[in-house]
Backbone and ligand atoms as CSV (ligand in chain L), in Angstrom:
chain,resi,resn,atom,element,x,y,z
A,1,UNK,N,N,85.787,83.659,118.103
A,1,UNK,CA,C,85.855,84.628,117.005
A,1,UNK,C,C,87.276,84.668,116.439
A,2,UNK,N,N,87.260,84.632,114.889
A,2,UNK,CA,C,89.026,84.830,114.380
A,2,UNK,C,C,88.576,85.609,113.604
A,3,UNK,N,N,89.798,87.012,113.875
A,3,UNK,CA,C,89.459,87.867,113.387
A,3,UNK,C,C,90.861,88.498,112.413
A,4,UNK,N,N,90.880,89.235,111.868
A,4,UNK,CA,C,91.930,89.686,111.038
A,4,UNK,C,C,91.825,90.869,110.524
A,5,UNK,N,N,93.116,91.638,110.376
A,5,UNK,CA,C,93.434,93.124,110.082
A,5,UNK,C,C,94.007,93.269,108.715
A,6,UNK,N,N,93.413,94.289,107.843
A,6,UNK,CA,C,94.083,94.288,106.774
A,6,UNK,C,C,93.683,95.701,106.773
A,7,UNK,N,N,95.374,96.047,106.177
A,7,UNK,CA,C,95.448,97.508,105.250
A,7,UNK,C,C,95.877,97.235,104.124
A,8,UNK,N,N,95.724,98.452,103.445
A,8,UNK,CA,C,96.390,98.023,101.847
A,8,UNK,C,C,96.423,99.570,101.619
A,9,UNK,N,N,97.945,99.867,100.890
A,9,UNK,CA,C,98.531,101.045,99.906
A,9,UNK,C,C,98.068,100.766,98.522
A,10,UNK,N,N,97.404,101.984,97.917
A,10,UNK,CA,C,97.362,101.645,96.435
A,10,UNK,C,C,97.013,102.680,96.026
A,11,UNK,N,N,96.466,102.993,95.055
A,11,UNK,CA,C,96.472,103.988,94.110
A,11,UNK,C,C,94.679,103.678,93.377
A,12,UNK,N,N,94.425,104.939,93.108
A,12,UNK,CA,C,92.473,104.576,92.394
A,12,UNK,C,C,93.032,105.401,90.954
A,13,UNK,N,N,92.556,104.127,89.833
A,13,UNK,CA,C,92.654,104.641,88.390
A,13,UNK,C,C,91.680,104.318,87.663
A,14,UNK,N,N,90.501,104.620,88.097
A,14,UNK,CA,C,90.260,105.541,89.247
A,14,UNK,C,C,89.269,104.678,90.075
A,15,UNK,N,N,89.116,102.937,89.848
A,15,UNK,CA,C,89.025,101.738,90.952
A,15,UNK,C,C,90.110,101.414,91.564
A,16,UNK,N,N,90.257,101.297,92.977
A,16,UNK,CA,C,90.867,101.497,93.721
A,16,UNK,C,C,92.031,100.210,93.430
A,17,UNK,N,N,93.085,100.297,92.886
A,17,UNK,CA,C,94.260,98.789,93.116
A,17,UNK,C,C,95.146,98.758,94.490
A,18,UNK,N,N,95.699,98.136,95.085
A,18,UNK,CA,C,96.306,97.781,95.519
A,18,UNK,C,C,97.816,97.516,95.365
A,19,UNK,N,N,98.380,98.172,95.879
A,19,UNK,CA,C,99.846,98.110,95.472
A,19,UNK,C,C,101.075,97.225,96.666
A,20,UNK,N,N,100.185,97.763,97.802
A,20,UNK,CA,C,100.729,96.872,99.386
A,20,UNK,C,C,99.838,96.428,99.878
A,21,UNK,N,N,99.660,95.303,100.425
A,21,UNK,CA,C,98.390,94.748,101.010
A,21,UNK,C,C,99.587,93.655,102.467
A,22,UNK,N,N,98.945,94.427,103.418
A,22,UNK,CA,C,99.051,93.413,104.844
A,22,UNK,C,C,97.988,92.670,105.849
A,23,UNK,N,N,98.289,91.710,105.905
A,23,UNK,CA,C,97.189,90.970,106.868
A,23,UNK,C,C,97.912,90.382,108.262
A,24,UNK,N,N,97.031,90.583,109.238
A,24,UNK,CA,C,97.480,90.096,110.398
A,24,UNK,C,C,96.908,89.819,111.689
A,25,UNK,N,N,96.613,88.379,112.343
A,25,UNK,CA,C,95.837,88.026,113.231
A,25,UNK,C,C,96.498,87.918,114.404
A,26,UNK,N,N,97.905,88.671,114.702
A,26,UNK,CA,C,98.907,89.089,116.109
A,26,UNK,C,C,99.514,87.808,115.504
A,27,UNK,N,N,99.176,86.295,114.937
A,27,UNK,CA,C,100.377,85.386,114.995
A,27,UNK,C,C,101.396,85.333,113.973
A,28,UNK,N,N,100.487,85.722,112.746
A,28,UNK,CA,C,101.397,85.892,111.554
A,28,UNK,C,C,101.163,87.562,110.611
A,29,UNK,N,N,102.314,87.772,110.571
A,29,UNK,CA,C,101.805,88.734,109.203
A,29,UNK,C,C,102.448,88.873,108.041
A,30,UNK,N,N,101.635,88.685,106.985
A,30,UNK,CA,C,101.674,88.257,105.902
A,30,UNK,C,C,101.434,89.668,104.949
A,31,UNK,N,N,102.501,89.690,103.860
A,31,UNK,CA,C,102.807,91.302,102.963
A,31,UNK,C,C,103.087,90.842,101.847
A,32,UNK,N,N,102.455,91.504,101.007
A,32,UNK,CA,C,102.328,91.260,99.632
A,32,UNK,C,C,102.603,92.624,98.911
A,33,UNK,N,N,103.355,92.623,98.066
A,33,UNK,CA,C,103.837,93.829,97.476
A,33,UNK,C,C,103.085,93.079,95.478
A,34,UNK,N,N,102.205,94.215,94.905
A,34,UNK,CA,C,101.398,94.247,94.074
A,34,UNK,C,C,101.912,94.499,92.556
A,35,UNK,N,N,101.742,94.262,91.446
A,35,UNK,CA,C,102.106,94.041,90.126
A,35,UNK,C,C,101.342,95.377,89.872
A,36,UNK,N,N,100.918,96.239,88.822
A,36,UNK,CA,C,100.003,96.624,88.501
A,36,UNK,C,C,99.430,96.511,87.543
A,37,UNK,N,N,97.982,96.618,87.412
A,37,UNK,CA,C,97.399,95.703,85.785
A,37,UNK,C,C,97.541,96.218,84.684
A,38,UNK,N,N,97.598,97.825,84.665
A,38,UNK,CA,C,97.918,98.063,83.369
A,38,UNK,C,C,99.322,98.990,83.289
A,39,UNK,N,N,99.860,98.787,82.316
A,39,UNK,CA,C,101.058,100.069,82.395
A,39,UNK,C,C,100.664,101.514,82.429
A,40,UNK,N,N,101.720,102.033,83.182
A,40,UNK,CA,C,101.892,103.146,83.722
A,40,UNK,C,C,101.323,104.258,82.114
A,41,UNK,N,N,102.310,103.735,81.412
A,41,UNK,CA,C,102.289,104.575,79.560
A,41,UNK,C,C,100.581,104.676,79.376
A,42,UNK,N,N,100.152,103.963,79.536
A,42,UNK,CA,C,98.932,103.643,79.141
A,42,UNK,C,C,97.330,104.180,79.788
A,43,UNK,N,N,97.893,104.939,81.118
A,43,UNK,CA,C,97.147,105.729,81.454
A,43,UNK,C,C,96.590,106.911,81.325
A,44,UNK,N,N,95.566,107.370,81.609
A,44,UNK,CA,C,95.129,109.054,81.590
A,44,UNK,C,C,95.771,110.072,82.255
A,45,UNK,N,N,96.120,111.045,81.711
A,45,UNK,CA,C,97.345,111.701,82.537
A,45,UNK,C,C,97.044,112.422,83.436
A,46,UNK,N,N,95.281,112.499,83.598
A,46,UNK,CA,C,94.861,113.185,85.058
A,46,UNK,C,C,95.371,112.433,86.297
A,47,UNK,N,N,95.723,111.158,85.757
A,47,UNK,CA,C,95.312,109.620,86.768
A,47,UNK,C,C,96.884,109.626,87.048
A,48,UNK,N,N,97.528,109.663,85.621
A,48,UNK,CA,C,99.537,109.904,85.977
A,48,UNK,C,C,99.368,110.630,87.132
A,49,UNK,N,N,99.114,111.838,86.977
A,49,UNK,CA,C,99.337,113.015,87.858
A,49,UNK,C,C,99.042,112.827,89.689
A,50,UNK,N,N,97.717,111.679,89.663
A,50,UNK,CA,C,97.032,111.834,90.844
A,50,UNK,C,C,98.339,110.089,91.621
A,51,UNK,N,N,98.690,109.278,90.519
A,51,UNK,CA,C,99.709,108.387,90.643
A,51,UNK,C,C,100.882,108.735,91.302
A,52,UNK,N,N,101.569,110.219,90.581
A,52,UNK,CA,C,102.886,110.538,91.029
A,52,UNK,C,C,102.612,111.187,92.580
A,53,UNK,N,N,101.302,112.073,92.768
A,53,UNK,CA,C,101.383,112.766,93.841
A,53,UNK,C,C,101.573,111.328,95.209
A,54,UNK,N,N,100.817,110.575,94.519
A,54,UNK,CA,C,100.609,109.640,95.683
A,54,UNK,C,C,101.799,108.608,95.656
A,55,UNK,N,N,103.166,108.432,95.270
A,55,UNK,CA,C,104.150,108.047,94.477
A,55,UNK,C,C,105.331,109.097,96.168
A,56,UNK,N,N,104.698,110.170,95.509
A,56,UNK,CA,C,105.717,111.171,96.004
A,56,UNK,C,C,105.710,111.977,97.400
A,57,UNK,N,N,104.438,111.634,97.819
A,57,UNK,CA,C,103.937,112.687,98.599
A,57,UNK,C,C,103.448,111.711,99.946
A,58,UNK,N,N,102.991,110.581,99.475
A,58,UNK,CA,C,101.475,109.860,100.421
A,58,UNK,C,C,102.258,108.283,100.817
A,59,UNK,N,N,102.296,107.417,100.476
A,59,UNK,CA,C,102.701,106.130,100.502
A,59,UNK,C,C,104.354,105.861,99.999
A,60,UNK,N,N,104.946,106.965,99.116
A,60,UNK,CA,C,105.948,106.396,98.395
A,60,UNK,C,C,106.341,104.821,97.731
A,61,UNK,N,N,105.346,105.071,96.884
A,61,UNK,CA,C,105.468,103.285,96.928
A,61,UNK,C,C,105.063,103.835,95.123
A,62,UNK,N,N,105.780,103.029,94.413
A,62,UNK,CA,C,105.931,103.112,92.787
A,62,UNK,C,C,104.939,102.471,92.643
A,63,UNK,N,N,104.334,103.072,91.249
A,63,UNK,CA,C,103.282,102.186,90.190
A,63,UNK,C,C,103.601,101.266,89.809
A,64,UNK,N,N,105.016,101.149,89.040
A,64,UNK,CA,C,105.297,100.129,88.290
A,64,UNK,C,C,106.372,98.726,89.461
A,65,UNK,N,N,106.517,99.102,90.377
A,65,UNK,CA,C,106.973,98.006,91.369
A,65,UNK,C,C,106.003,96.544,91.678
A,66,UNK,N,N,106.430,95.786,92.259
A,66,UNK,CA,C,105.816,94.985,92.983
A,66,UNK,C,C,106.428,93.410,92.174
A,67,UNK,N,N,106.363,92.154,92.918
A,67,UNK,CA,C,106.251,91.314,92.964
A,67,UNK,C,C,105.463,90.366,92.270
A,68,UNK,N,N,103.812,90.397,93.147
A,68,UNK,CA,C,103.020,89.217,93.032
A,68,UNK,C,C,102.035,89.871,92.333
A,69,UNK,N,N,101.713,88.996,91.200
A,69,UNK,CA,C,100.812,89.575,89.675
A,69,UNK,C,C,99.172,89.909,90.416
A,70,UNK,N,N,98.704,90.542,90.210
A,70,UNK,CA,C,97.683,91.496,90.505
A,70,UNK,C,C,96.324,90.584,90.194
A,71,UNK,N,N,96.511,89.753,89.493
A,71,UNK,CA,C,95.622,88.379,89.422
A,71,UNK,C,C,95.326,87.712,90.533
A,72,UNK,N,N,96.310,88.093,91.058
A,72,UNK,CA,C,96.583,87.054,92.854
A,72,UNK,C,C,95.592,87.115,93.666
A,73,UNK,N,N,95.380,88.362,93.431
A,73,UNK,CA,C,94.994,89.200,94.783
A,73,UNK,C,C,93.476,88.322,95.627
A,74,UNK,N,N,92.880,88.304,94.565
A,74,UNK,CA,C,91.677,87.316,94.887
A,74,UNK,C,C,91.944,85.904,95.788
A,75,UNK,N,N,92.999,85.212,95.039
A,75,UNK,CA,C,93.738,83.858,95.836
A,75,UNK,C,C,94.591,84.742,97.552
A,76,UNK,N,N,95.040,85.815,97.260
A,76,UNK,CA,C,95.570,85.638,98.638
A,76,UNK,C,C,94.247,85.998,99.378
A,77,UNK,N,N,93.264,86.858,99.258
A,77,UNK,CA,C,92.296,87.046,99.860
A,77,UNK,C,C,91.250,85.837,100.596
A,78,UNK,N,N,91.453,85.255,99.647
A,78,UNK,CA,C,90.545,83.793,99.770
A,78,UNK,C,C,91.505,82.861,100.807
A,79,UNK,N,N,92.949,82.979,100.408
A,79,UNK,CA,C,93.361,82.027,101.476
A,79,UNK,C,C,93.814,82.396,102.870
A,80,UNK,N,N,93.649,84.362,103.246
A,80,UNK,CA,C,93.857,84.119,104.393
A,80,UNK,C,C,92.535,84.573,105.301
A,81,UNK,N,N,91.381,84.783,104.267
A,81,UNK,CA,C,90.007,85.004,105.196
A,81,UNK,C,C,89.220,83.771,105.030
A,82,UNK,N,N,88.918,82.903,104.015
A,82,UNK,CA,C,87.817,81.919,103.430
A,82,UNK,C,C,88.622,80.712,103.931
A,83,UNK,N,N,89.600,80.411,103.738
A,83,UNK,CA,C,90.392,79.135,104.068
A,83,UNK,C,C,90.460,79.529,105.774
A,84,UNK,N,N,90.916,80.391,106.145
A,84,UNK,CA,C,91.441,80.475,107.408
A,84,UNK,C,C,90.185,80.606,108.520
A,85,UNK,N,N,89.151,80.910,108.193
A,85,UNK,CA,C,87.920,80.936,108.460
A,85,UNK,C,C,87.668,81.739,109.635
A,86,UNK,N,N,88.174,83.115,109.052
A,86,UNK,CA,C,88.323,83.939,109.440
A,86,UNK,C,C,86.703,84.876,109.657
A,87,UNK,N,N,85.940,85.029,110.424
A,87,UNK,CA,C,84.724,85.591,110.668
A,87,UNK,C,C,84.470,87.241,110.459
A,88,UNK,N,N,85.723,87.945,111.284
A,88,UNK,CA,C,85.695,89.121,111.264
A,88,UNK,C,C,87.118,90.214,110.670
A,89,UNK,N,N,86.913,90.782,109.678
A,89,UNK,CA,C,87.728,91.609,109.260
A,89,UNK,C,C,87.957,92.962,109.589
A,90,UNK,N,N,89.083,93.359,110.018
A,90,UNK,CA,C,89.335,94.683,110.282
A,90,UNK,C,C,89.604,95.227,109.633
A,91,UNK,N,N,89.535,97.062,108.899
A,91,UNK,CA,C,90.076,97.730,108.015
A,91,UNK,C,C,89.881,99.304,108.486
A,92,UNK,N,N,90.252,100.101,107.471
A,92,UNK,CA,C,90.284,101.397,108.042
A,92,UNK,C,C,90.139,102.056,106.939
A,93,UNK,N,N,88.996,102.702,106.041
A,93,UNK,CA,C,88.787,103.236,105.463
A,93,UNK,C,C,87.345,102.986,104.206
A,94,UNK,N,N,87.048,103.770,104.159
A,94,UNK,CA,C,85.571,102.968,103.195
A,94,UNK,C,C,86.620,102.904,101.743
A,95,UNK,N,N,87.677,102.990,101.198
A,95,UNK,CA,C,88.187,102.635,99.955
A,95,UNK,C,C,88.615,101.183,99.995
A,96,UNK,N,N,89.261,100.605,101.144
A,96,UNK,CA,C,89.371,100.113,101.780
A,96,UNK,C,C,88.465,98.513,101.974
A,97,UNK,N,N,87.413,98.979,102.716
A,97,UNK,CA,C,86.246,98.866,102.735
A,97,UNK,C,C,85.523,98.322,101.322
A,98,UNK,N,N,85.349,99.385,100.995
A,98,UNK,CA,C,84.525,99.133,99.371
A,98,UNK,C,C,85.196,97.969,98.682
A,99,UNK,N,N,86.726,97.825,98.281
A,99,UNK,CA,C,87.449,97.047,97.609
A,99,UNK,C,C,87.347,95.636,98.619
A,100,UNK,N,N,87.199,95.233,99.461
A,100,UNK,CA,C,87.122,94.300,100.323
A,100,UNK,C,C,85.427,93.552,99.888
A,101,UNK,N,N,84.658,94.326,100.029
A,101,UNK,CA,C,83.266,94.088,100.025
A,101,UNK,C,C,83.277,93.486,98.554
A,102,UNK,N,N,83.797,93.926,97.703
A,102,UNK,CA,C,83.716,93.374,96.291
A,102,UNK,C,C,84.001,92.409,96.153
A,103,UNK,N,N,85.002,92.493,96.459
A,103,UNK,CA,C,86.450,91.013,96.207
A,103,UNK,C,C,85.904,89.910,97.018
A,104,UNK,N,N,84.622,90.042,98.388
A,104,UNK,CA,C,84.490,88.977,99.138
A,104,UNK,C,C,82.842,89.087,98.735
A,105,UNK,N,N,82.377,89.929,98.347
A,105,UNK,CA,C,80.633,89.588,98.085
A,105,UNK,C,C,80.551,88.453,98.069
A,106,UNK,N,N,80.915,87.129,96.880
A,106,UNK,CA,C,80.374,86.165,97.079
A,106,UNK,C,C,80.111,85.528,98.525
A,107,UNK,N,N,81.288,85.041,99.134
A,107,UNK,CA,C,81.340,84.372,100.506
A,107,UNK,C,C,80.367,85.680,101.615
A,108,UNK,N,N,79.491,84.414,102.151
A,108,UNK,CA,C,78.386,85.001,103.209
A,108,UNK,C,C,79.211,84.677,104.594
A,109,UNK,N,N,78.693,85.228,105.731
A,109,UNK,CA,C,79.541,85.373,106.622
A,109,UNK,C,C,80.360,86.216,107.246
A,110,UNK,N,N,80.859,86.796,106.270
A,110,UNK,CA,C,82.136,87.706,106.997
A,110,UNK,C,C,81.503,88.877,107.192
A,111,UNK,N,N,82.233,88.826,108.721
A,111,UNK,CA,C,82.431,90.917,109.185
A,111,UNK,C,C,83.300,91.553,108.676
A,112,UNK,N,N,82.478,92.653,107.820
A,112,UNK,CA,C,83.870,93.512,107.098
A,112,UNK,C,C,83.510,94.774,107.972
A,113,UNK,N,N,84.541,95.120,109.238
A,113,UNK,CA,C,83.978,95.819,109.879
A,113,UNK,C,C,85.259,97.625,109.626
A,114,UNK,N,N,84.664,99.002,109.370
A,114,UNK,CA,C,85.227,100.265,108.855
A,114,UNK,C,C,85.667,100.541,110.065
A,115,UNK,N,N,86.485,100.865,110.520
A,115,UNK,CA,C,87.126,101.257,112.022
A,115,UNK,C,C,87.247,102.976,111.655
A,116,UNK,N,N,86.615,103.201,110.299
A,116,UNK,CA,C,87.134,104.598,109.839
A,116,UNK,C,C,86.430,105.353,111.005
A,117,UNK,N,N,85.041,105.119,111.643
A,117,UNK,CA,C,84.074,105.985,112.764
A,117,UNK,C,C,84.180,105.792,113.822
A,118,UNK,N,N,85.597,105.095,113.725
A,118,UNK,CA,C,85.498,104.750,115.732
A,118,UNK,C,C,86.048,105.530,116.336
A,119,UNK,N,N,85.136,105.968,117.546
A,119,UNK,CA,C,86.021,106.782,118.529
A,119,UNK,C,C,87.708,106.250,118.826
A,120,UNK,N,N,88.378,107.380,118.947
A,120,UNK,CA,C,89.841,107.036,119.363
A,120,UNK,C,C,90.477,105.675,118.529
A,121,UNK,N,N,90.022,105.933,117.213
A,121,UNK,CA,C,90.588,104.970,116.538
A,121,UNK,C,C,92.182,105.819,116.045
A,122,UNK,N,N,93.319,104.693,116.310
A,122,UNK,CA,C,94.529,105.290,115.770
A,122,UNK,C,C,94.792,106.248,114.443
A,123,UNK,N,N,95.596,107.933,114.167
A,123,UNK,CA,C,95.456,107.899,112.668
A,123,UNK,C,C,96.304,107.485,112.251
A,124,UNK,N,N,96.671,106.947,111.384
A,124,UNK,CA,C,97.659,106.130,110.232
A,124,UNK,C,C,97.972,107.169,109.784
A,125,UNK,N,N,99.284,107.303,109.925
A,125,UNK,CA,C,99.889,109.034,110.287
A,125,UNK,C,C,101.607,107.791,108.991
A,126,UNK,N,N,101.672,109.464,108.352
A,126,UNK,CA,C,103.364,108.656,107.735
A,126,UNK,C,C,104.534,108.134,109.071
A,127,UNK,N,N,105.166,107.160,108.547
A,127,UNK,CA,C,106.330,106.847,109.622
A,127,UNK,C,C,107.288,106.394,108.806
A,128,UNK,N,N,108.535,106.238,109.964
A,128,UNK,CA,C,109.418,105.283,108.767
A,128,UNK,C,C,109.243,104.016,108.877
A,129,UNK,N,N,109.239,103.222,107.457
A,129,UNK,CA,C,108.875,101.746,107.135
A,129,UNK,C,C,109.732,100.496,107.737
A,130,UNK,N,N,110.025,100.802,109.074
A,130,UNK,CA,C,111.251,99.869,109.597
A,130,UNK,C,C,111.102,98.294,108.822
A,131,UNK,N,N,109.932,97.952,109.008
A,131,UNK,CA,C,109.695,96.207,108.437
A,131,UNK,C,C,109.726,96.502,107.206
A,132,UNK,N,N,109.771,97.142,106.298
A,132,UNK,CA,C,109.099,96.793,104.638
A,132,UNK,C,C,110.601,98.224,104.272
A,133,UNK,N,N,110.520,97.393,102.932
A,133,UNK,CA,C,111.403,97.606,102.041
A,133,UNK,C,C,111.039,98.228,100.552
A,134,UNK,N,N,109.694,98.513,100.423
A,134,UNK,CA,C,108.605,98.422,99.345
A,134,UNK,C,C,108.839,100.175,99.125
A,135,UNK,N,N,109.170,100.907,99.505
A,135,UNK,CA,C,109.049,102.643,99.332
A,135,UNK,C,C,110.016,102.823,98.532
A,136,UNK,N,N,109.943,103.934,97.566
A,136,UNK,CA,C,111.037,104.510,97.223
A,136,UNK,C,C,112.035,105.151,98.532
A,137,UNK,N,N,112.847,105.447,98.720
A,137,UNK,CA,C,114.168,105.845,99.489
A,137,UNK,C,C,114.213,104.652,100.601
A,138,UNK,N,N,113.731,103.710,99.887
A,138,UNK,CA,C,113.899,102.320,101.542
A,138,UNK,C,C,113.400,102.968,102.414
A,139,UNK,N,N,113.892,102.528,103.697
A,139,UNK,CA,C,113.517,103.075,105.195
A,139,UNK,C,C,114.187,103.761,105.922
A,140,UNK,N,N,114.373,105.313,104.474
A,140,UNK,CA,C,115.225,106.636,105.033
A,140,UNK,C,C,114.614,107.602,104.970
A,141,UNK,N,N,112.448,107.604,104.361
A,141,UNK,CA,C,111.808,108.984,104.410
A,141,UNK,C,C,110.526,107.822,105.204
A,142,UNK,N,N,109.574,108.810,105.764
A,142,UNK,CA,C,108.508,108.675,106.474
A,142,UNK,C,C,107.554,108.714,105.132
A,143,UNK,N,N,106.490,107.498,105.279
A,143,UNK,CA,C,105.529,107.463,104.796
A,143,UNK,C,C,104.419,106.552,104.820
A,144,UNK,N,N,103.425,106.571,104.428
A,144,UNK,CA,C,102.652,105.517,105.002
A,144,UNK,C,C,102.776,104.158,104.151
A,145,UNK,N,N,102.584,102.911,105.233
A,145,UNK,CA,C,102.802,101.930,104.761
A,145,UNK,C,C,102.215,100.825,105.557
A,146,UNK,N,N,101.361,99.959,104.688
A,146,UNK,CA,C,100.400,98.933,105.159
A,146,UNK,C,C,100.678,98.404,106.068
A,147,UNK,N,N,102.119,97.851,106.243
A,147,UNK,CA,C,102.943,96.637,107.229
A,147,UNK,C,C,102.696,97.911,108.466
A,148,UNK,N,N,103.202,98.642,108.692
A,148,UNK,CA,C,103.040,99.709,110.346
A,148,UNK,C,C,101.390,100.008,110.166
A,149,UNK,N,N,100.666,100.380,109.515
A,149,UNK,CA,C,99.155,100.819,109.770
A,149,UNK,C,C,98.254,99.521,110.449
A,150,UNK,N,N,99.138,98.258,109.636
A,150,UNK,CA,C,98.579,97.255,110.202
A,150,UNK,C,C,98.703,96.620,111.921
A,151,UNK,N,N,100.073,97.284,111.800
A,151,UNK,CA,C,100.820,96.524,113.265
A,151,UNK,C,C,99.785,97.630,114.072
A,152,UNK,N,N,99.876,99.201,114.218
A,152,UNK,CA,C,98.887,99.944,114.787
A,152,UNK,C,C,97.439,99.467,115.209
A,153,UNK,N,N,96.780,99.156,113.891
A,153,UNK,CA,C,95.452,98.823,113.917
A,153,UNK,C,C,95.085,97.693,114.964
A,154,UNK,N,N,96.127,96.640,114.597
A,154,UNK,CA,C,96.055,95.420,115.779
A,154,UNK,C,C,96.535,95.926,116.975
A,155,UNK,N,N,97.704,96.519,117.539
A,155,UNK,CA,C,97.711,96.820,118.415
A,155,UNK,C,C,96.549,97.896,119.403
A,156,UNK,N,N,96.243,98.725,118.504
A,156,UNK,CA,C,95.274,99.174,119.176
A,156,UNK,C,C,93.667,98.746,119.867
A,157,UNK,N,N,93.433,97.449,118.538
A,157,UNK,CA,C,92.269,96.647,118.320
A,157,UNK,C,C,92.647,95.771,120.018
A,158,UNK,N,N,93.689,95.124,120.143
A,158,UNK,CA,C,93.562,94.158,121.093
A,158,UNK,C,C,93.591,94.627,122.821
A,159,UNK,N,N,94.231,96.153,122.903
A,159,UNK,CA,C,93.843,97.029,123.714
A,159,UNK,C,C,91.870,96.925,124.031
A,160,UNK,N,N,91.081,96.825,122.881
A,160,UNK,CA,C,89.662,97.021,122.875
A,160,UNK,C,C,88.830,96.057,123.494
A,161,UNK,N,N,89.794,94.619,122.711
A,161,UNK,CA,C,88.441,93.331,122.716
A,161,UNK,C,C,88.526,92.970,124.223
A,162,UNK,N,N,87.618,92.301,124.408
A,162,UNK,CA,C,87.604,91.932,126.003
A,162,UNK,C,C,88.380,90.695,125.978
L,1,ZN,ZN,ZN,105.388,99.314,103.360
């Protein structure tokens, strides 16, 4: 069985994007910091509003930041579950969840498995972002962030498997 962990930070406007996305099978982990598709100006200002709280309050991680164009997202998906032939996916949340199931419907095969109902599953609680650099105030306020939810999730996951 090869299996793999992914979290992802993002924001729903009001389909869920992705703004941090981490993957990790204990040998490598791989972080992608997200473009966003449409400008910030250009949104509904219920959606601004629900942006900044989660900006300010939840992830600290900017709308308008990121790196790798939001087009990607499909290619990195594909190359570290479909190429890597990867069977079973870990995640933690049906938003989560839902956005995963979409993006991979085509390809048959995969376990997209919700760890959201498991007994004594870890909570992905804010911390400070020691590995990632992606937050507003760097790694001088506590908040949640894909790269630690991920390292958690696996660590706790490999505690499980036999
Ligand atoms: Zn982070």
């Amino acid at each position: 069985m090869k299996f793999l962990v992914i979290d992802m930070q993002g924001f729903c406007i009001p389909e869920f994007i992705p703004k941090e996305m981490t993957f990790t099978d204990g040998r490598y982990v791989a972080h992608y910091w997200i473009k966003a598709l449409k400008p910030f100006k250009d949104l509904d200002p219920k959606i601004k509003k629900h942006i900044r709280w989660f900006e300010n309050n939840h992830h600290h991680l900017r709308y308008n930041d990121g790196i790798v164009d939001s087009n990607e997202v499909p290619n990195i998906l594909y190359k570290h579950i479909i190429q890597d032939q990867v069977d079973t996916v870990y995640v933690k949340g049906h938003i989560k969840q839902h956005f995963l199931q979409f993006n991979l419907g085509q390809y048959n095969g995969i376990r997209l498995i919700n760890l959201e109902n498991t007994l004594d599953v870890p909570h992905l609680l804010q911390c400070m972002p020691y590995n990632c650099t992606h937050h507003i105030n760097g790694q001088k306020t506590a908040c949640v962030c894909s790269y630690e939810n991920c390292k958690t999730i696996y660590n706790w996951l490999i505690g499980k498997l036999p």
